[in-house]
N, C-alpha and C positions, 0 to 999 in steps of 0.2 A: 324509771328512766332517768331519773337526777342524777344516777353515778355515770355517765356517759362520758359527761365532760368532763370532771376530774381523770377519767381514764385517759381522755385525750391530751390532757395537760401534760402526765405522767408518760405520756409516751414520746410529746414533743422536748421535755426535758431529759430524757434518756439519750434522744438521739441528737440533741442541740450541741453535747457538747465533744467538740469536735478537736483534732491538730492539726495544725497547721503545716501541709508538709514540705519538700521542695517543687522549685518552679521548672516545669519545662517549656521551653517553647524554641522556635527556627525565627531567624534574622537572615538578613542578606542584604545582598543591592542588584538591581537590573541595570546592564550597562552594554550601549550600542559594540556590536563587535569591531567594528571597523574603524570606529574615533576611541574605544575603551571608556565615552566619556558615558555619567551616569545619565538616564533618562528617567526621568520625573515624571508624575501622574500616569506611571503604568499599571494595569491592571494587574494583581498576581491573586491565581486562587491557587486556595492548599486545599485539595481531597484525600477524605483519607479513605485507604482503600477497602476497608471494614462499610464505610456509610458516601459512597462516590458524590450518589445524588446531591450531597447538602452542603456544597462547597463553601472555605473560610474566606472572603475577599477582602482586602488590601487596596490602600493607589499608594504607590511610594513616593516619595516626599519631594524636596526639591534637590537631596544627596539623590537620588534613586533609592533612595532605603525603604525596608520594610521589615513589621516586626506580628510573627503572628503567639500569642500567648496564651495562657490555659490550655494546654494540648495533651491527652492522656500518650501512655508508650504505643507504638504500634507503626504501623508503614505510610506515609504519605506521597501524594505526588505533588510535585509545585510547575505551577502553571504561567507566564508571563506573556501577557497579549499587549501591541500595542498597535494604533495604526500606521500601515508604511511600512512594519518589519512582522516575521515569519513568527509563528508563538516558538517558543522554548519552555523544555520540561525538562526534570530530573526528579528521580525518585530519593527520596530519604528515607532513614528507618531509625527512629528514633527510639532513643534507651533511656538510663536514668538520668544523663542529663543533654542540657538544654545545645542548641546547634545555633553557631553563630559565623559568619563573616561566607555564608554560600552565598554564591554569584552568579545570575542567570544571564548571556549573553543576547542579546537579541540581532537577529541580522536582518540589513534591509533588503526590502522586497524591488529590484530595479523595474524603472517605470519609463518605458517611451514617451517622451513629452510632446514629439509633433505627432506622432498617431499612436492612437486606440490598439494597443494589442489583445485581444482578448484569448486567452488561453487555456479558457475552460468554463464551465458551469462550477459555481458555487454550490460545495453540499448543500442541498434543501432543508435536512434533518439526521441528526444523531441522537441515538437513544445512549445512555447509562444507568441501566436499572431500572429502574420507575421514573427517571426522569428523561424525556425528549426537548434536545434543543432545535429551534429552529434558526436557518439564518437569515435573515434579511434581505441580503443581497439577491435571494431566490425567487423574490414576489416583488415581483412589480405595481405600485401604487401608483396614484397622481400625484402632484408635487409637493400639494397642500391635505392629504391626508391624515389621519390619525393613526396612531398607533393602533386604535381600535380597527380598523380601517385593515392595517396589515392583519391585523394577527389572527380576521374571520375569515381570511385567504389560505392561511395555515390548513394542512390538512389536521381533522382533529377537531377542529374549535370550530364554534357555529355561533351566531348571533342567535339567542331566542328573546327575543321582543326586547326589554331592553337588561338583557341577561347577557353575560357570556359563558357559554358552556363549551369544558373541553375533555375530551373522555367521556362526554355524554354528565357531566355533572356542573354543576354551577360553580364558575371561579371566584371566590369567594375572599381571593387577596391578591395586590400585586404591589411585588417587590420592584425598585428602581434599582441596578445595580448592587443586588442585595440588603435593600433598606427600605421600611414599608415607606410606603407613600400614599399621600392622603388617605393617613388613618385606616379604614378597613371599608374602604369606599372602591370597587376596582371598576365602576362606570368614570366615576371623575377621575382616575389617575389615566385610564386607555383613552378617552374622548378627548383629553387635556395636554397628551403627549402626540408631539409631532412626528410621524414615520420616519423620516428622514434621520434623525437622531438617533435609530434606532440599530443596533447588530445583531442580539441574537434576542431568543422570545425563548426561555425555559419554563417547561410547563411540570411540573410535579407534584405528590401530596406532600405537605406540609404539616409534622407535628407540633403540636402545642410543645411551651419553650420545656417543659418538667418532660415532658416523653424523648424530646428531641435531647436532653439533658443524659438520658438514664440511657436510651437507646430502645428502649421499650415503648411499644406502641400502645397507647391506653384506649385506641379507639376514637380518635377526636382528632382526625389529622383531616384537613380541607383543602382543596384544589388552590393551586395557587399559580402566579405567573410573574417567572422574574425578567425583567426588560434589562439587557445590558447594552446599557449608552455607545455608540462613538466613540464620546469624548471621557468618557470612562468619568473622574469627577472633577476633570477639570475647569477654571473659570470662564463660563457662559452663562449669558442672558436669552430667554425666549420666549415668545408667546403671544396672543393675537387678541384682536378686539374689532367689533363687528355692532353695526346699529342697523336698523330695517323698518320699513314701515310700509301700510298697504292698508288695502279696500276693508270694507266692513271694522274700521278702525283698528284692525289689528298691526302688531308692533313685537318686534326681539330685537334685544341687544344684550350683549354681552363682554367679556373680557376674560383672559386667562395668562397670566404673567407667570415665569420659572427666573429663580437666579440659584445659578452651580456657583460655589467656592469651595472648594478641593470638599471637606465632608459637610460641608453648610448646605442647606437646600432651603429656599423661601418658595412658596408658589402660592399667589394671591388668586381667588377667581371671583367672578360677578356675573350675573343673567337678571334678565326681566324681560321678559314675555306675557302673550296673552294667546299662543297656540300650542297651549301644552307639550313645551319642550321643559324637560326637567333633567338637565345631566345630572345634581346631585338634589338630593329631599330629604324626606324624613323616613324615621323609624317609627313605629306604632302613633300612627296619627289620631290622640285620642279621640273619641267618638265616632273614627272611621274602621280602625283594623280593630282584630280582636273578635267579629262575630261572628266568624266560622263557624266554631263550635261543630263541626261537624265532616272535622280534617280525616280524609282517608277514606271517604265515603264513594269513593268512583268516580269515574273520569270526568274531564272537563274538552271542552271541545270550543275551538272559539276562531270568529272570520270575522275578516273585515279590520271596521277599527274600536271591537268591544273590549269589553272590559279585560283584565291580566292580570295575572297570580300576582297577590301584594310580592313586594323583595323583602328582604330578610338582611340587608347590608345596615350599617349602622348609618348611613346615609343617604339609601337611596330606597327608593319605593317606586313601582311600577307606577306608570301611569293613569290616572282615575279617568273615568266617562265624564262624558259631558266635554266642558270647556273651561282649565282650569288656566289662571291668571297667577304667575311666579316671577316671586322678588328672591334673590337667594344670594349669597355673599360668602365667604369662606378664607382660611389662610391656613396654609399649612408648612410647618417647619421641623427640618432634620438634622440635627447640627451633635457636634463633639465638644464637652466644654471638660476641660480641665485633664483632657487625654485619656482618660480613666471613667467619662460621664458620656452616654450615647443619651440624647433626648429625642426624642419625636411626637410632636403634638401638634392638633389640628383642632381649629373653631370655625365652627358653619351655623350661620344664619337661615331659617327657609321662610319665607311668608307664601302661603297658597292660596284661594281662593276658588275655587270650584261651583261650576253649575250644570244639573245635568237631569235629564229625567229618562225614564224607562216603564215600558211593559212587560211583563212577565206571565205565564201563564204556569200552571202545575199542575200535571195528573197525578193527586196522592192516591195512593195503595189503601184502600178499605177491606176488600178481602168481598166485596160484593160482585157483585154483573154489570155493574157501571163504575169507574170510576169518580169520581170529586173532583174537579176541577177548582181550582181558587186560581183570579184574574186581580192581577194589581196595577195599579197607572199609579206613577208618583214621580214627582219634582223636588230636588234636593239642592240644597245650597249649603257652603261650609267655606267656615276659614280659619287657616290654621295656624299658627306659627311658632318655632320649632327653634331651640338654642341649645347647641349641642360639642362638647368638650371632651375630648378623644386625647390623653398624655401617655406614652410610655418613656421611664427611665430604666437603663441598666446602667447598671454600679461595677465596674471591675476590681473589687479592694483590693485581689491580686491574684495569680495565676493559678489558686487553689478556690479563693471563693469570690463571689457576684452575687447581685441583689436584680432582681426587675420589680418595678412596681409598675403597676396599669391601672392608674384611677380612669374614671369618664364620670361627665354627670350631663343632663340634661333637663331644660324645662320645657314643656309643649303648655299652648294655651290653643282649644278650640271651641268657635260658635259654629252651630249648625240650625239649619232646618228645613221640613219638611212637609208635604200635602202630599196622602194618600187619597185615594179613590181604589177599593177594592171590594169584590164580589166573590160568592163560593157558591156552584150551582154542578147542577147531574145533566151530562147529554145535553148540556145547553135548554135545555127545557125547564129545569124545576129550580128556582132559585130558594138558598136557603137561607142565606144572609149578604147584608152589603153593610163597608162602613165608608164614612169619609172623616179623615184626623188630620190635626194638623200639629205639629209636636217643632218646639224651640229647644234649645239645649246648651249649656255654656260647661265647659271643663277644663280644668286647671289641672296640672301635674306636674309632679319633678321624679327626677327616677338618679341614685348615683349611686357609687361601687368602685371594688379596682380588685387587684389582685396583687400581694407580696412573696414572691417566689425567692425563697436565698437556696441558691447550690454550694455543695462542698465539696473536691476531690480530694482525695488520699495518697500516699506515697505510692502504696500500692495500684497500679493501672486498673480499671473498672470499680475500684471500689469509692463508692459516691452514698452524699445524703442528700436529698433537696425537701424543703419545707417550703408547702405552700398554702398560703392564708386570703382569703379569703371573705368579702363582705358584701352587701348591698341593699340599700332602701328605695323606699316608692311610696307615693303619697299619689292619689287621684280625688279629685273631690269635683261633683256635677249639679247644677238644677237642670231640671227637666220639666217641662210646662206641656200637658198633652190635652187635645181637644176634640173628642172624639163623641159623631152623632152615629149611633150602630141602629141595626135593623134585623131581626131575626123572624122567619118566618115561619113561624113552629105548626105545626099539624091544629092545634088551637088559637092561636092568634097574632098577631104581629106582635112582637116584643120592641121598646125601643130602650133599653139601659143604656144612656148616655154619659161620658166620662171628659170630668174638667176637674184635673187634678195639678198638683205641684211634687217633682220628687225630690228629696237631697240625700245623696247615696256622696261616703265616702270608705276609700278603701285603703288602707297603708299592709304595707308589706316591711318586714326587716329579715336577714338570713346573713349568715355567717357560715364557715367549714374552715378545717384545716384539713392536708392533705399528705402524708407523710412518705417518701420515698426511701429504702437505703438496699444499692444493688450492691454482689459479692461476684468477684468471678470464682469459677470453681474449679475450670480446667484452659486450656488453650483457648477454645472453642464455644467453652458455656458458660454462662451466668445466671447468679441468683436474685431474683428483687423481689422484696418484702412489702407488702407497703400497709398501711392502715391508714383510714380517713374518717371523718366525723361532719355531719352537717345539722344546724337544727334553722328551720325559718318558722317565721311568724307571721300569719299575715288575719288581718280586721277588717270587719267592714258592717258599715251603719249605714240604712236607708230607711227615711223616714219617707212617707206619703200622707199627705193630706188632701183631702178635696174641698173644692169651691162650695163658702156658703153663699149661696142665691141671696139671703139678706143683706150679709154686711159688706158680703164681695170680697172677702178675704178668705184664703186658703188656709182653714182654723179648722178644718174636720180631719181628726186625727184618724187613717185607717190601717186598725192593726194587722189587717190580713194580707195588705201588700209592704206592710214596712216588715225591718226583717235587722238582728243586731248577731253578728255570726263571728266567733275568732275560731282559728284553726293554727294548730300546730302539728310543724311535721319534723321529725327527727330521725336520723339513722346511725349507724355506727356501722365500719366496714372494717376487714380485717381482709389480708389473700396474698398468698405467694406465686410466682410464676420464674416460668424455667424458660431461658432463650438459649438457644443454638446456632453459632454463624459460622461459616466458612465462604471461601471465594464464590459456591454459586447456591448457598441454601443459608437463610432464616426465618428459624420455624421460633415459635413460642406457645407455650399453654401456660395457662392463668388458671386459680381456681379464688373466687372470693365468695365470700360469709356475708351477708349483710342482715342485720333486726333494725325493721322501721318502727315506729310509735305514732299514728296519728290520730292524736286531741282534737274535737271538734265540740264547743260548745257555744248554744243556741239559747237567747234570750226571750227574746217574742217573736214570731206571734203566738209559738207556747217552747217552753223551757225542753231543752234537748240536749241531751250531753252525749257522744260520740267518743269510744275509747277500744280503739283497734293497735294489735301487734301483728307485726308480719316479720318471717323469717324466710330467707332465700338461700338458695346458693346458686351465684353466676359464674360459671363457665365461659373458657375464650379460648380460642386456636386461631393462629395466625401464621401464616404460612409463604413464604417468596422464595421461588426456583427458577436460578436463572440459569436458562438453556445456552446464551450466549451473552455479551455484552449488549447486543442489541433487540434481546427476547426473552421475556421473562413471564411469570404466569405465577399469580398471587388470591391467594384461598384467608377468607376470612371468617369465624363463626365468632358469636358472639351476645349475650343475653346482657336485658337491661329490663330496670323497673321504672315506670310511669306514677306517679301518686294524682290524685285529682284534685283542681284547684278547687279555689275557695268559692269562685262562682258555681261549679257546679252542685258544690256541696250546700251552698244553702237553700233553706225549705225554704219559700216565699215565693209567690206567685208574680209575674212579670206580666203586666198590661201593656205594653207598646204597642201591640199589634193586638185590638182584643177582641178580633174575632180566631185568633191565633194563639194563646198562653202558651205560657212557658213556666220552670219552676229547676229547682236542685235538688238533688238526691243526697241527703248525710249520711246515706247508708253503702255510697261508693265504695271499693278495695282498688287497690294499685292495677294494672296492667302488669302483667309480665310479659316482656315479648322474648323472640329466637331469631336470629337474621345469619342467612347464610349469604357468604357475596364471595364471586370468584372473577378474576381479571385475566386476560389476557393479551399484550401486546408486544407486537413485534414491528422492524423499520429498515429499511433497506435504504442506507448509506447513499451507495449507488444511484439509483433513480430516485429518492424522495418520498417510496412510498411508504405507508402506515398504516397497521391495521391493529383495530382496539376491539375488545369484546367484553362484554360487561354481566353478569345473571347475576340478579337476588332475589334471595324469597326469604319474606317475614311474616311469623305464626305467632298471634298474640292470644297469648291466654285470660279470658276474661278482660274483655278490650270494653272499655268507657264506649257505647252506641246510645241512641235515640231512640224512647220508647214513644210512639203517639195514638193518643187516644181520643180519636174523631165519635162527635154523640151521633148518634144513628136515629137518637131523641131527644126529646129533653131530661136530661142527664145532672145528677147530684156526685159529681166524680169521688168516691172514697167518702165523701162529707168533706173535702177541702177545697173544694169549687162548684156552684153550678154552670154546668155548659148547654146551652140552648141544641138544638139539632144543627148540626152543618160546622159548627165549632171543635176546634182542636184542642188538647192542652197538652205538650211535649216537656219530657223530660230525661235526663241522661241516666242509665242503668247500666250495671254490668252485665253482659252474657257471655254465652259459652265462647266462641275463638273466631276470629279474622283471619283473611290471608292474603298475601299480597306476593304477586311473580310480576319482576321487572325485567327486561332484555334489551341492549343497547349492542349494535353491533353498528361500526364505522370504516371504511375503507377509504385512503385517501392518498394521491398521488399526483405527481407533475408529468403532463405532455408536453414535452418535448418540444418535439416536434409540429404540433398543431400549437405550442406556445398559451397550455392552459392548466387550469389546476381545477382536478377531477374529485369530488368530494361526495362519497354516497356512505349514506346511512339508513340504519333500520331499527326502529324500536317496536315493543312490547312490552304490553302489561294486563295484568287480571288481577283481579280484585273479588275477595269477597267478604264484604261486609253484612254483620245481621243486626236485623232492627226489631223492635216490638209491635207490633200494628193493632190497636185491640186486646190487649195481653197476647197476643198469639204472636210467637217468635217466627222472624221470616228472615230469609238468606238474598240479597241484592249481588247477583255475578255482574262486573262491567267487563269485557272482553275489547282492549283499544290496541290497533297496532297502525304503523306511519314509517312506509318506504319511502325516500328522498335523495334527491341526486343535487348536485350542485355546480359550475362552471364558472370558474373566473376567469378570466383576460389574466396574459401575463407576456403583453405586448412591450406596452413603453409606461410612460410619464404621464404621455399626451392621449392616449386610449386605453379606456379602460371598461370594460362591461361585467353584468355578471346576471345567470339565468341560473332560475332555482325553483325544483318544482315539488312538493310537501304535500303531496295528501294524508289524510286522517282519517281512518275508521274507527268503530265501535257498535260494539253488540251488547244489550243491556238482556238480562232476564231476571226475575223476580220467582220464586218459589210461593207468593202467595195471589198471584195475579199473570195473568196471559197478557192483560192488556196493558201493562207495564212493558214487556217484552218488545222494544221496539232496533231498529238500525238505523245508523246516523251518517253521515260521512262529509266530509270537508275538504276541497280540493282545491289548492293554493297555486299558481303557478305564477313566477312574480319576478323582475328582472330589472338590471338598472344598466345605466349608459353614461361615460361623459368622454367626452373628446376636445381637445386645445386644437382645432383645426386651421387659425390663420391667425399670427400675427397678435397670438395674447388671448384671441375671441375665441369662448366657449360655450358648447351645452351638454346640459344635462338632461339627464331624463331616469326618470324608474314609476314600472309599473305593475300593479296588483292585480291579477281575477281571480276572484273568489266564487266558489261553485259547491250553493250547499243544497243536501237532501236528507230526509226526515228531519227539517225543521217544524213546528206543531206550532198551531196560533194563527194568529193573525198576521205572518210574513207572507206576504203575496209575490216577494219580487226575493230569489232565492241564491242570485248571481250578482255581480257587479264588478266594476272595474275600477282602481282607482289610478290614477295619472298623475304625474307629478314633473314638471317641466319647467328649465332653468336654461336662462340665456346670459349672459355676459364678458366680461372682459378683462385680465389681468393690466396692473396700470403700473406707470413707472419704471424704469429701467431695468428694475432687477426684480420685477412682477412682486414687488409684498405686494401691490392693492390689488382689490379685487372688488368689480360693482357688477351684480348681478339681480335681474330679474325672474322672478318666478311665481308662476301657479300652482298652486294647491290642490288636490284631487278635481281636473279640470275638465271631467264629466260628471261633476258632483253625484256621482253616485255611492260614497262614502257612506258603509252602514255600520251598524255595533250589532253582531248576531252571536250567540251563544245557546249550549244544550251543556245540561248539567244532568246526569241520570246520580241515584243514589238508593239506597236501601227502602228511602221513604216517598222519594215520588221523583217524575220527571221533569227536566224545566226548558222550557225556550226563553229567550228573552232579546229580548230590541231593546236597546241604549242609545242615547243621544250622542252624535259625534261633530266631529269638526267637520265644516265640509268648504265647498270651495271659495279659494279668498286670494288675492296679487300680494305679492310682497316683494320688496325692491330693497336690497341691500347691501352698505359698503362694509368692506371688511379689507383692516390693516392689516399683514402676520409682520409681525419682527423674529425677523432670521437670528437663528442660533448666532453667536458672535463671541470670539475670545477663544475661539478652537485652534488655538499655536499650543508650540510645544518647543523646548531649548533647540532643537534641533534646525528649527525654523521652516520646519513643514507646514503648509496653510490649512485650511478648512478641506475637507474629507468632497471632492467632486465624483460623486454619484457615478454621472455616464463614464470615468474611469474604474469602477467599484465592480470589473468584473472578474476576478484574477480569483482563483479555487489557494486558499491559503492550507 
């Protein structure tokens, strides 16, 4: 495996050296038709008509000028919006060279000033391709809104907890006017941005910059949401700030500051709370995420106010149980330095604090005539804090090549701790063990990377190179202090092996790749792209354990059966060409790549283990987009990927945290290979606003990383690498034979009219089956979940606003090695909110939850509740920025955390601590958008005149 990377050198040097050819690119100016004079800070997008969706934006200057550059041959449309005047288009088709002094006219739109004409409904929505825009004007919000606020009006987009999903998948980015903003955070950019500000909401997939480059899709494109401003990027200030305080000493305050200058963008934010509101957090919270371990394992089902799928954004995390207490700080900037340097970089502070406890209950799967039960009570406390560095530069050197670099780095520091109380017993009759622990924990980390992507085009139109490099380090280092009085009740005697240990586990990681592109066109219509790529990482890790000596009271007993010293390395080498085909209503592509992986694994103590596995693949991909019309299109994608297993799983060592529970690693893991087929369908009707999206995938993994566990039916000497008393577990991850997974998302969504509301129903599905080990004996876990949902917004005024929305959730679980595994679940949501500006400034609010559950298991007695939430106040001052409002918090305290978890290896309920009812009274300033003039001397953008169909 040494020659890998000389190979990789020799290929990056082959294709590095490149000429430099000529520059194409369109100039112009936009200029009022009626005074011929130029108009400055107006919008201009260029599409081109090969790739529509991905449009080039512009604001022109204070000439009206604009200049768009690096542009391959082919056809464009140029687009100029402004507010006040009509858009203007004109098509170009550009050759060898570059198009200068075109002139977009704009004309204005005439506007009765003593009365309201209103002369039409604003389109709701226009699709191009895979991208759907919405307009603004079409949803009515309240005055003080968020953008987030609009955009779950949208037919399409839905709030899920504190997610936004559109097309049924999680949005994952959002562009301001074509420009990320904060970082890759899209809770704090929608929560942050005020509706009003707002004109259209495009929603599309987004490729990575090297696919978006080549035009080839590599599989890694994410839901994304571009917000185009009003005021497009002209000079404004906005943004609000708010303090509150109430009963049971709880307290929020906040702030969130914007300042536009033509391409400069600042936005400062700030919060501190102690009712678990977290607009923006952290990313892998160490000692909190991470112990899934058991991803893909069957559905989750969840009421009330329990616990939520961690997030996955580089700045945001779901909410934790309990009662978490957040300081958090942040700034984020977008700016142009030197005409030729695009930056954007963002820094966020998080400080967390959490407190929270829970009951759980588990029927595991033994394969006997009773099931096992295991019962846990535990009280948790942790605090986090989280410093976090998000920079992208692109480099324009000139209209043939560009550089992007994306460094980030981050340091997390967290304390936690813990008190268990748990028990494992048959039929509630025969107990077999109880433990009570108490476990402290401190952990330090830093994690940094970036990626250097340089493109190159050629004289020749589609012929391109991009090189993309590639790196990143991670360092984790923990003590761990665990206190544990155990009990086992064996057929012979009461056992008590009690455990007072100290751990220090650290782990570093480092990885690097290059990534090599260079596309040919071949004919009109097809192109050729080549590419080869290279990865190799490294990743270490050292845990020592010692136990308490009773004498000296120091933690001097070295124990080599739980310490464990494990490096791994993983490396591959890729190779694969692929063929694309486009014309006005079809792009198809096939792929075929080669990949040999190499993974090194060697094992020091607790006995010497050397791991040396090759793997050779070949991945296959088809990708497919037909569009029936401009506004209906239906997109097929297939596509194979390999998984290697990390370094946790891979090591041998025994894990006592939980130690009527073990755990341990397998060095004798293989890769995953999986299959994924996914097909789209969407279409929009112009006319009325409606939308309808349809979604199916199904992925078959071959030899999928699952969970073997091996419960003692006695007192048990497992393999000789443990002994397990009767009633004791010890789990560990194995490959078996194949997985499967079918998902179905289907959405319909439209504007009434006439009843003045926005109809929003959807339907999902999914099945799963995952297989687990139970006993050595291999067993298959089906979860069968599907959740029909309808939705109703107000799309009255300003001043009224409602919205009712009703979400049930089934699920059907069955096990191939147990009947009494076999059970049915269901959760029935119906939940609705209210506010109205009824006299003179004074307002209320209101929204409320029922939740309505069945086959809950355990000790939930009370399986329904309601939760209330209810706000009174009053806007202040002339021009209503203030606002002082009073409000209760779920104000029949009947606020629960309920969850059922089914999986391969047993079933689970669970009760979580939540927040429940509490007063809170608070002011809140907004400062109004301001500086929205224009040469023309038109003022700020008035709303209740905002009704004219452009």
């Amino acid at each position: 495996m040494n020659v890998k990377l000389p190979v990789i050198i020799i290929l990056i040097s082959a294709l590095w050296g490149t000429v430099l050819g000529q520059q194409l690119s369109i100039s112009g100016a936009v200029l009022d038709s009626a005074t011929q004079k130029s108009l400055n800070s107006t919008t201009v997008r260029l599409f081109n008509t090969r790739n529509p969706g991905s449009p080039l934006i512009k604001i022109t200057g204070k000439d009206g000028k604009f200049t768009f550059t690096n542009l391959p041959q082919g056809t464009y449309i140029l687009e100029a919006s402004f507010v006040g005047f009509k858009n203007s288009f004109d098509t170009i088709k550009l050759g060898r060279r570059s198009i200068e002094g075109n002139q977009l006219f704009l004309a204005r739109i005439p506007i009765e000033m003593e009365e309201i004409q209103i002369t039409g409904n604003a389109i709701p929505a226009q699709q191009n391709a895979d991208t759907v825009a919405y307009s603004a004007k079409a949803f009515k919000v309240a005055t003080d809104a968020t953008a987030e606020d609009l955009v779950t009006k949208m037919p399409g987009i839905q709030k899920d907890g504190s997610t936004i999903k559109a097309q049924g998948e999680e949005v994952k980015q959002v562009y301001v006017d074509g420009k990320q903003f904060f970082g890759d955070d899209p809770a704090a950019a929608l929560r942050n941005l005020p509706a009003d500000i707002v004109d259209k909401v495009q929603v599309y997939d987004r490729m990575s910059d090297q696919a978006a480059f080549t035009g080839f899709d590599d599989g890694n494109s994410t839901k994304a949401i571009n917000v185009v401003t009003r005021m497009g990027q002209r000079k404004t200030q906005f943004g609000k700030a708010y303090a509150g305080g109430g009963t049971e000493d709880r307290y929020s305050t906040g702030l969130a500051f914007h300042f536009i200058s033509g391409d400069q963008r600042i936005s400062v934010l700030g919060l501190g709370n102690n009712v678990n509101k977290q607009n923006f957090s952290f990313q892998d919270i160490l000692g909190i995420s991470g112990s899934g371990g058991r991803g893909g394992m069957g559905g989750r089902m969840m009421g009330g106010g329990g616990n939520r799928m961690p997030g996955v954004s580089n700045f945001t995390v779901s909410s934790q149980d309990g009662n978490t207490t957040t300081w958090s700080g942040g700034v984020s900037l977008i700016d142009t330095w030197y005409k030729n340097l695009q930056i954007t970089g963002s820094y966020f502070f998080n400080y967390a604090k959490n407190n929270t406890g829970q009951q759980l209950y588990r029927d595991y799967i033994t394969g006997l005539s009773a099931n096992q039960t295991y019962y846990e009570d535990s009280k948790n406390n942790s605090t986090n804090y989280n410093n976090r560095v998000n920079v992208r530069l692109e480099y324009t050197i000139d209209t043939l090549n560009s550089l992007i670099f994306t460094p980030r780095i981050s340091f997390q520091n967290n304390n936690s701790g813990s008190s268990v109380f748990s028990k494992t017993y048959i039929q509630n009759i025969e107990n077999l063990n109880s433990s009570t622990s108490q476990t402290d924990r401190t952990v330090d980390g830093y994690s940094f990377g970036g990626e250097l992507l340089w493109r190159h085009k050629f004289d020749t139109p589609g012929r391109t190179v991009s090189i993309n490099l590639s790196s990143s380090a991670n360092n984790k280092h923990s003590y761990t202090y665990l206190t544990s009085l155990n009990q086992y009740f064996s057929t012979h005697a009461t056992v008590q092996p009690n455990v007072n240990q100290k751990t220090y586990q650290e782990t570093t990681g480092l990885s690097g790749g290059v990534n090599i592109n260079y596309t040919e066109p071949l004919h009109k219509n097809g192109m050729l792209q080549l590419t080869a790529s290279g990865t190799v990482s490294n990743d270490q890790s050292t845990k020592d354990v010692d136990s308490l000596d009773n004498i000296t009271g120091q933690y001097n007993w070295f124990n080599p059966t739980l310490s464990n010293t494990y490096e791994n390395t993983y490396t591959t080498l890729r190779g694969g060409a692929a063929y694309r085909v486009r014309d006005d209503n079809l792009n198809a592509s096939v792929e075929l790549n080669y990949q040999n992986s190499g993974l090194d694994g060697k094992q020091t103590y607790p006995v010497k283990q050397d791991v040396d596995k090759n793997f050779e693949s070949f991945l296959p991909a088809l990708r497919v987009q037909f569009r029936f019309s401009k506004s209906s299109n239906l997109r097929f994608n297939y596509q194979t990927s390999i998984n290697p297993p990390s370094i946790s799983q891979l090591q041998n060592t025994i894990d006592n945290s939980n130690p009527v529970q073990l755990s341990m690693g397998n060095p004798d893991l293989s890769e995953e290979y999986s299959h994924r087929v996914n097909a789209m369908y969407m279409t929009t009707d112009q006319a009325s606003g409606s939308m309808f999206f349809g979604n199916i995938s199904y992925t078959y993994t071959k030899h999928p990383v699952s969970t073997a566990t091996y419960t003692a039916l006695k007192d048990t000497n497992y393999h000789g690498l443990v002994f397990l008393p009767r009633g004791s577990q010890l789990s560990f991850p194995t490959n078996l034979d194949q997985s499967h997974s079918f998902r179905g998302f289907v959405n319909y969504g439209t504007l009434l009219h006439s009843l003045m509301l926005n109809l929003n129903t959807f339907f999902s599905f999914s099945y799963t089956r995952q297989p687990g080990l139970i006993n050595d004996i291999e067993t298959q876990s089906d979860v069968y979940s599907y959740s029909p949902g309808v939705s109703l917004n107000s799309n009255i005024s300003e001043d009224l606003d409602y919205r009712l929305v009703y979400s049930p959730a089934y699920s059907i679980s069955r096990s191939t090695s147990s009947k009494l595994n076999n059970n049915k679940y269901t959760i029935q949501n119906l939940s609705g909110s209210f506010s109205w500006v009824y006299y003179a400034g004074l307002f209320i609010k209101a929204d409320a939850s029922y939740v309505y559950n069945t086959g809950i298991t355990g000790s939930v007695d009370d399986k329904r509740f309601m939760i209330v939430n209810l706000g009174l106040g009053s806007k202040l001052f002339s021009d209503k920025s203030g606002e002082i409002k009073l409000e209760v918090f779920d104000a029949f305290n009947q606020n629960k955390g309920l969850s059922r978890n089914v999986n391969e290896l047993y079933s689970e309920s669970k009760t979580v601590q939540v927040l429940q009812r509490y007063y809170l009274l608070t002011f809140t300033y907004n400062l109004k958008a301001t500086g929205l003039f224009n040469n023309s001397g038109q003022g700020p953008r008035d709303r209740d005149r905002d009704h004219w169909d452009h």
